[in-house]
N, C-alpha and C positions, 0 to 999 in steps of 0.2 A: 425685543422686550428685555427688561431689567429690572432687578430687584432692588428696589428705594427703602421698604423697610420690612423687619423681617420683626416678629412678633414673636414669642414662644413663652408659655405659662403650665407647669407643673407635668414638664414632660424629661423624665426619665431624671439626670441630675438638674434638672435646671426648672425652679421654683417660674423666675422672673428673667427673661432678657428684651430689652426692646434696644435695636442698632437697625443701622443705618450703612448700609455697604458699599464698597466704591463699585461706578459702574465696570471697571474691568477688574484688575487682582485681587482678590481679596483670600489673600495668604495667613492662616490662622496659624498662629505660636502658641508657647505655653505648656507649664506640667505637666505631667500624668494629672487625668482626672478633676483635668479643668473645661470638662463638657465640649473639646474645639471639634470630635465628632459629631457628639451627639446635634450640634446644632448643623451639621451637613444632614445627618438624618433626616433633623426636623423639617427644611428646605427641601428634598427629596419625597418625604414622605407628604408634604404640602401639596405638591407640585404635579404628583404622580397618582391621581385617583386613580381607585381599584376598585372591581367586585367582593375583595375578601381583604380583612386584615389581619396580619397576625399576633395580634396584641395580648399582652398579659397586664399583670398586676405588677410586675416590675418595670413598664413601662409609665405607670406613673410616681411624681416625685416621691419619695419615701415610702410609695408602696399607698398611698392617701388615695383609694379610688373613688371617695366619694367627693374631692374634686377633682373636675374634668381636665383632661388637653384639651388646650388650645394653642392651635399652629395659626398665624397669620400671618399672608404676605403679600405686600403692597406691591404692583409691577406698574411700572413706568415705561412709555416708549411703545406703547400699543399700538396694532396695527391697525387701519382705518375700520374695516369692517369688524371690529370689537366696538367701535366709539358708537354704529349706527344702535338707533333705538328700540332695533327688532332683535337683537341681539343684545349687547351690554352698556347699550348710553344711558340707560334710565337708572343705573345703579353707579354710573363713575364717583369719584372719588377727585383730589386735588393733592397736588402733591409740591408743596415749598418747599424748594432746595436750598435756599438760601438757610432756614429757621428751620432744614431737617426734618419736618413734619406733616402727618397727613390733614387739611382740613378736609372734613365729608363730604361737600358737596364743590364739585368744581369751579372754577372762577377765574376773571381776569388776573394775571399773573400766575399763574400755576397752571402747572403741568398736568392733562388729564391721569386718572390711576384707577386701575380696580385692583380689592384686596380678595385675596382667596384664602377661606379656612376651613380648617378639618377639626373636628371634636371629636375627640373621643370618650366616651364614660364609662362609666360601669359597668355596662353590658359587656364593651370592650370593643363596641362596633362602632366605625367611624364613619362618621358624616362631613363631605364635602360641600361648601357652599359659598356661595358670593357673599360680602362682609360690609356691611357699612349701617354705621347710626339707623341711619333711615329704617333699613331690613329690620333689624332688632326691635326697633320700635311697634313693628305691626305686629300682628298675629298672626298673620299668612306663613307659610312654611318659605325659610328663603328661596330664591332661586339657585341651579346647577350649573355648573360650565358645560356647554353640550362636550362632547366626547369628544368631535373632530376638532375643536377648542384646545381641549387639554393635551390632545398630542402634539400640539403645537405650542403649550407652554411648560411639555415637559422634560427634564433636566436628563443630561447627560452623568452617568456614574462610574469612573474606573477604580475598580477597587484594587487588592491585590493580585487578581486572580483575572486577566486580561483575555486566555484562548476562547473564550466564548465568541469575540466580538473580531474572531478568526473564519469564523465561519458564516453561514448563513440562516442561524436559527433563528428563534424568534427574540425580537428586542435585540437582535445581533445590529453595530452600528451601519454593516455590510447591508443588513436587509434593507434598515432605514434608505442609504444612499441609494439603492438599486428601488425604491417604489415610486417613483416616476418614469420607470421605465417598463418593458414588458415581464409579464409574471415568471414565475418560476413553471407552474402548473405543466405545462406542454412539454419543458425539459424533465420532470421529474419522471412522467404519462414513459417518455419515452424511452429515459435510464431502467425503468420497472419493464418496458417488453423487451428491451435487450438483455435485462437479465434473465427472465424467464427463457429466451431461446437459447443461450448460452449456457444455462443449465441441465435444458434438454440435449441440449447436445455432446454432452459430458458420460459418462460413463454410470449408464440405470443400475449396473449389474450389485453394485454393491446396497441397495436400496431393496431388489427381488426379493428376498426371504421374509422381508418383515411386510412387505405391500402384497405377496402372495396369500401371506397367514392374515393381515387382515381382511382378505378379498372372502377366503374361505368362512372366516365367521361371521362376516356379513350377509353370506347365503343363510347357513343354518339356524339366525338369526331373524334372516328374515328383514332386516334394512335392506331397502329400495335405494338400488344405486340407477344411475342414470348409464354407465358404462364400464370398461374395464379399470382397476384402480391403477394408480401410475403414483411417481411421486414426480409432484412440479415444485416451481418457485416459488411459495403464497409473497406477493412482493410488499403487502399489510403488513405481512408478520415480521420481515426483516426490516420493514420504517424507513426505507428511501423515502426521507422526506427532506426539506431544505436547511434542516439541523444536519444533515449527512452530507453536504456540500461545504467544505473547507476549502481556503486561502489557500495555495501549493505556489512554491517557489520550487521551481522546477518537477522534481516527483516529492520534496519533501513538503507537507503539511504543514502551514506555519503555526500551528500551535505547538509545535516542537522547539517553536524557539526559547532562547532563554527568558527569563521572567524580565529583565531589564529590558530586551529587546524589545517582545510583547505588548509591554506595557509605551515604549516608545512609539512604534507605528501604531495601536488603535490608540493613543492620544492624538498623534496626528487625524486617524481620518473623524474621530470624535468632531475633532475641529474643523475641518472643511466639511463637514456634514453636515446639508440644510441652512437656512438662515442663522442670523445671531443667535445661542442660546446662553442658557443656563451649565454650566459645568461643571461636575464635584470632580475632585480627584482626593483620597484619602492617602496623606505621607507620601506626597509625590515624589519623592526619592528614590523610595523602594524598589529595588534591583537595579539602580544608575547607578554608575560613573561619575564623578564630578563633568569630567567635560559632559556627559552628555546629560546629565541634570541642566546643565548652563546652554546646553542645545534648545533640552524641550522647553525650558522658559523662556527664552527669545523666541524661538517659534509661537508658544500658546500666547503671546504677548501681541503678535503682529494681525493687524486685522484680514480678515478674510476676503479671498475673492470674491470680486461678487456684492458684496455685502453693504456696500457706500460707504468702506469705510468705518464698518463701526468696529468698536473690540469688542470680542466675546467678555461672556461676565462671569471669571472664574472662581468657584472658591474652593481654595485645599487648605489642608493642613501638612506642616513639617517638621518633624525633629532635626532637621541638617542643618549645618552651620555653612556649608555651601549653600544650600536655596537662600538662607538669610543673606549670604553675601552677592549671591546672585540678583536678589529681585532688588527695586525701589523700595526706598521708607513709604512710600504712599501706596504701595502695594503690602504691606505688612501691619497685623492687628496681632496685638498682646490678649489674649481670653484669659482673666479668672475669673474661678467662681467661689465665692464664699456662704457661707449657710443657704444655697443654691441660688444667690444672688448672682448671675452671668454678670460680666461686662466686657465688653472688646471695645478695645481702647487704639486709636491710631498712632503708629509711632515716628508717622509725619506730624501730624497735630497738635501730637504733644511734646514737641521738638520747638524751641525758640526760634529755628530756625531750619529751614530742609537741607541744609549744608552739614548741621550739626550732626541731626540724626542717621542722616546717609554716613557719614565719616563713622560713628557710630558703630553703623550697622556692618561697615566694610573694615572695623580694624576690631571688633569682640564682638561677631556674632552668638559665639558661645554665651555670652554672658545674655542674651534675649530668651535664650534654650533652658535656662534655668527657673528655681524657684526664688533662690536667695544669691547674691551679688557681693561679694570682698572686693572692692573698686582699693584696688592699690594708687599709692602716687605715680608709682613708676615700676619699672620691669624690677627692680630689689624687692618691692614687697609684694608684685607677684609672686616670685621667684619665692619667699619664703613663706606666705601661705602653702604655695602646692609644697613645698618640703616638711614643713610642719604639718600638713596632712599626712604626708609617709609616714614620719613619724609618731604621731599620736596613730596612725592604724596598728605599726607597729608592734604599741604600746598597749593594742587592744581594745580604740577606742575606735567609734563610728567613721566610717569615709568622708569627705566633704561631700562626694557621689551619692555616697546612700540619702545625705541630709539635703539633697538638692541644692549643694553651694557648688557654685566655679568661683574662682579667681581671678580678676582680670587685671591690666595696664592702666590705668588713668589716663596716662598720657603726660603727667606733670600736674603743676598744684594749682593751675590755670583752669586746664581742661577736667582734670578728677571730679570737683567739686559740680558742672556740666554733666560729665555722665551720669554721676549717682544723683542730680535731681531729674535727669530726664526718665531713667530706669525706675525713681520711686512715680512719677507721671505713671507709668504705665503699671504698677501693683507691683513690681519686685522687693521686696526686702532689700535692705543694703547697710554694708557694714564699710566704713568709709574712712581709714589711714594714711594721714598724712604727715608728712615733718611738721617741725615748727621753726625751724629755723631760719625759713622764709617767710613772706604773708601770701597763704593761697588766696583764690579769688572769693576773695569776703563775701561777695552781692550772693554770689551762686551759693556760698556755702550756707549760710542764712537761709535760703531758699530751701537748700536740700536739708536742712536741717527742721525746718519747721514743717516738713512735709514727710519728716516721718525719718529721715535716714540718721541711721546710727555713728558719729562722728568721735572717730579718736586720733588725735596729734600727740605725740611723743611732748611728757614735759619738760622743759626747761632750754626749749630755745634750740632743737638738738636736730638733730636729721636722723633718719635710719639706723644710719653706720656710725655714726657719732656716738648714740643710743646702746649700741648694741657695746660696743670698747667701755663706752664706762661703765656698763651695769655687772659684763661677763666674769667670770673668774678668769685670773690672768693666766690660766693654761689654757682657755680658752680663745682669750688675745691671742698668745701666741700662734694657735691652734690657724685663728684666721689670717696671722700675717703666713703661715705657709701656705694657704689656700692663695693668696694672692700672688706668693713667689710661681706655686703652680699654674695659674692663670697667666702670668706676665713678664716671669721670667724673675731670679735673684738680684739681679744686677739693678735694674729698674727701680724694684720696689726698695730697694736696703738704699740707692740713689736718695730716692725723694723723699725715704723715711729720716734718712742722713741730715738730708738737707733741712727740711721742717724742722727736727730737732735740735739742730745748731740754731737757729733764726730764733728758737725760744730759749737758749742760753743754755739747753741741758743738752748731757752729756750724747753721743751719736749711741747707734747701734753697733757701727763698726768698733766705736771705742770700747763702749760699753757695751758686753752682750747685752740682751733685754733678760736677764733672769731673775727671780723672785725680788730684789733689791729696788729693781728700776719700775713697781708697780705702784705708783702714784697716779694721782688725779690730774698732776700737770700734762704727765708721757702718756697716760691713757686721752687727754684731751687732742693732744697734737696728732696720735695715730688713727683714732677718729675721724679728725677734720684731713688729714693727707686720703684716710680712704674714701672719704667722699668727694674732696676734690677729683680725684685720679681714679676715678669711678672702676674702683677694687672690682665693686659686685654689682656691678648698673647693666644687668642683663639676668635671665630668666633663669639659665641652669648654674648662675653662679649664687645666684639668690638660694638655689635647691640645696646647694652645695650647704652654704655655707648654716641653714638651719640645722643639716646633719651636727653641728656643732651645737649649733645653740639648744635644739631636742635636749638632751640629756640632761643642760646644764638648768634649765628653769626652775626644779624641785630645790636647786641649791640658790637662788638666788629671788625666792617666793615674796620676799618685800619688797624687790626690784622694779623700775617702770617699765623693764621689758617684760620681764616673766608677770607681771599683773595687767600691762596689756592686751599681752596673746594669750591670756588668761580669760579677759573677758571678749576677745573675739573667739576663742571655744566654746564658752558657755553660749554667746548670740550665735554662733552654728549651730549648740547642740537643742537652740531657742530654749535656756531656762534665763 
């Protein structure tokens, strides 16, 4: 069985979401507080009828108890003896893959479905029931999934806290696997008389003074004992029971393991556990290693023995920028939520193309992890957003971190304009700088522009570096051509700075130092264009570098197109 659609209304942050999940990964991204738990909850809490629940008045949206939750979920892929009519054919459903949708009643072309939902209101007590038009329509009280039903369509959960499913308690995954086979009962019968004689044969003597003095006030009291008093093993009171039976690699316990390890083998036996299920896993990173985050997802990816073949149908959530570079784009969904409007958006789907979005996802995962997106043209204005972040912190002002901004690569004026309409696709904010000294890709930027993203090109025809030499004060020039001597050596740079300058008829460096005299428009032009030809700062820690320079000098060159550009990508971080 599989989840085709998942319904959820006015439960905890989330007003409204109605999606549609892939039948295998379905890896949730996204904020802080863009509800990518709460909607594992709601699937879990669906999925997993109980005798009790523990519900409060913060479990509904804004605390609004007098309307209900409602969880609803559509499964696909059912097993024959669900479809018979003594059971749940009289209530199926229909399910269009093609148009995403349920129709109510089943039919040629669609795939059979029953939907299961849980209410909860006011009282705060929840009701499980089969779901469709039809039901709602009568008076009759719906019908129940019988019991031995629902432990067969209920979901698998590893949270942070994995030594449970080390032992053999109850809901332990150990117990699950082991109930096709013989009971615990007989082992446990006989752990409990072996401890009792092992006991007795232990040394009574330090026990006698307190079993004598009760023995005596029980005479003078007058309680009816049956014989002489002793002390034994009550084997009730010390609870050998199949909770007391743990997983040992050799004499040691394996809930002694590390929290990464733990959480590694019971995802493993999660998954070879029983037929195809349902899977949560919450921030499945949590105590990995990159390599073995890249372990357990090609494992939990590969279908199961046994099974014909099918994939398990998983859904986590992750803050890592290795699991993003790890899984498929078809395997990863963007969640926000706004005035508690959910949505999960595909970031295969909403990709032109599955090539784009995988490339994407494998060269700034970082930037999917965020709120808000600075898509540079190239590694230069990566490099001096993150510097211009030191420094405005500095300087006392917000993180781009606190403000949920990263910085990323474009890639060039090709691909930039690509990333930041695929990232506005999927809800991120995006602040989008590029030269102008080229023509980036017009269709795309058009595109990303009318769909919301925030687009600035340096004016007057200029590149980066070109940009930054004419606007800087000329100790600041200077300032950069030593950065460049330290990057690349003296020789090199005073070479090709040599050379440029002759070819526009003015005077050299070597002739002429560069000092206050030789600060015109023409010599600031030429060292501009040599430093972006002969790519000075066309990488990420030279970009960092060279903001340290340009930080200080912006209050002095405040009508400038640099200092009124990074001016107003401040303000779109600090969103005024």
């Amino acid at each position: 069985m599989r989840i085709v659609l998942l319904e959820i209304k006015n439960f905890r942050g989330i007003k409204c979401l109605i999606w549609s999940p892939s039948p295998g990964m379905n890896c949730l991204i996204g904020p802080g507080d863009s509800t990518k738990t709460t909607i594992l909850d709601a699937i879990e809490l669906c999925l997993n009828p109980r005798s009790y629940i523990l519900a409060d008045d913060c479990d509904f949206f804004d605390l609004k108890v007098e309307e209900p939750i409602r969880i609803t979920v559509t499964l696909a892929g059912l097993p024959s003896h669900f479809k018979a009519e003594d059971r749940y054919g009289l209530h199926l459903r229909g399910w269009n893959q093609s148009e995403g949708k349920v129709v109510d009643e089943p039919g040629a072309g669609l795939e059979e479905a029953l939907s299961i939902s849980v209410v909860i209101d006011r009282s705060l007590e929840a009701r499980w029931s089969i779901h469709n038009n039809r039901i709602e329509a009568s008076e009759a009280d719906p019908p129940t999934v019988r019991f031995k039903d629902a432990k067969q369509m209920a979901t698998n959960r590893l949270g942070p806290f994995a030594e449970r499913h080390l032992g053999w308690g109850r809901a332990s995954v150990l117990t699950r696997i082991g109930e096709a086979g013989e009971g615990y009962s007989l082992q446990l019968a006989e752990a409990g008389r072996a401890a009792r004689s092992a006991f007795k044969a232990g040394d009574q003597g330090v026990f006698k003074k307190a079993v004598d003095r009760a023995e005596e006030l029980s005479k003078i009291l007058a309680v009816p004992i049956r014989g002489k008093f002793t002390a034994e093993l009550d084997v009730q009171g010390v609870s050998i029971t199949s909770g007391g039976i743990s997983l040992h690699g050799g004499d040691l316990p394996l809930r002694r393991l590390g929290t990464g390890s733990a959480r590694l083998l019971v995802s493993a036996l999660q998954h070879d556990a029983g037929p195809p299920h349902v899977a949560i896993i919450d921030e499945i990173e949590h105590g990995l290693e990159p390599h073995r985050i890249a372990r357990l997802i090609k494992y939990l990816k590969v279908p199961k023995a046994g099974a014909g073949a099918a994939l398990p149908q998983i859904f986590a959530t992750t803050h890592s920028p290795v699991v993003v570079r790890e899984l498929m784009a078809a395997d990863i969904f963007a969640v926000r939520s706004k005035a508690g409007i959910t949505t999960v958006a595909s970031v295969s789907a909403t990709a032109k193309d599955p090539e784009t979005a995988q490339r994407h996802l494998r060269g700034t995962p970082e930037a999917f992890l965020s709120r808000k997106v600075i898509v540079g043209e190239g590694r230069t204005e990566q490099g001096l957003a993150r510097g211009l972040d030191d420094w405005w912190q500095a300087s006392g002002r917000d993180s781009f971190a606190l403000q949920g901004v990263v910085a990323i690569d474009g890639g060039g004026k090709d691909k930039a304009p690509l990333i930041a309409e695929h990232l506005r696709d999927l809800g991120y904010e995006v602040w989008l700088l590029l030269d102008s000294d080229e023509p980036p890709n017009e269709v795309a930027l058009k595109r990303a522009t009318a769909k919301g993203a925030v687009v600035h090109q340096w004016p007057g025809g200029y590149s980066t570096e070109e940009r930054l030499f004419l606007d800087l004060p000329w100790s600041a020039v200077r300032s950069m051509i030593m950065l460049a001597v330290e990057f690349l050596g003296q020789d090199s740079v005073m070479a090709v700075m040599d050379n440029a300058l002759a070819k526009a008829s003015l005077p050299t460096a070597t002739a002429a130092k560069l000092g206050e005299d030789r600060d015109t428009e023409g010599v600031r032009r030429v060292l501009g264009k040599v430093a972006k030809d002969k790519s000075w700062f066309k990488d990420i820690t030279r970009g960092e570098r060279l903001a340290e320079i340009i930080g200080p000098c912006l209050h002095t060159i405040s009508e400038k197109a640099t200092a009124t550009g990074f001016d107003a990508m401040r303000r779109w971080v600090d969103g005024q």
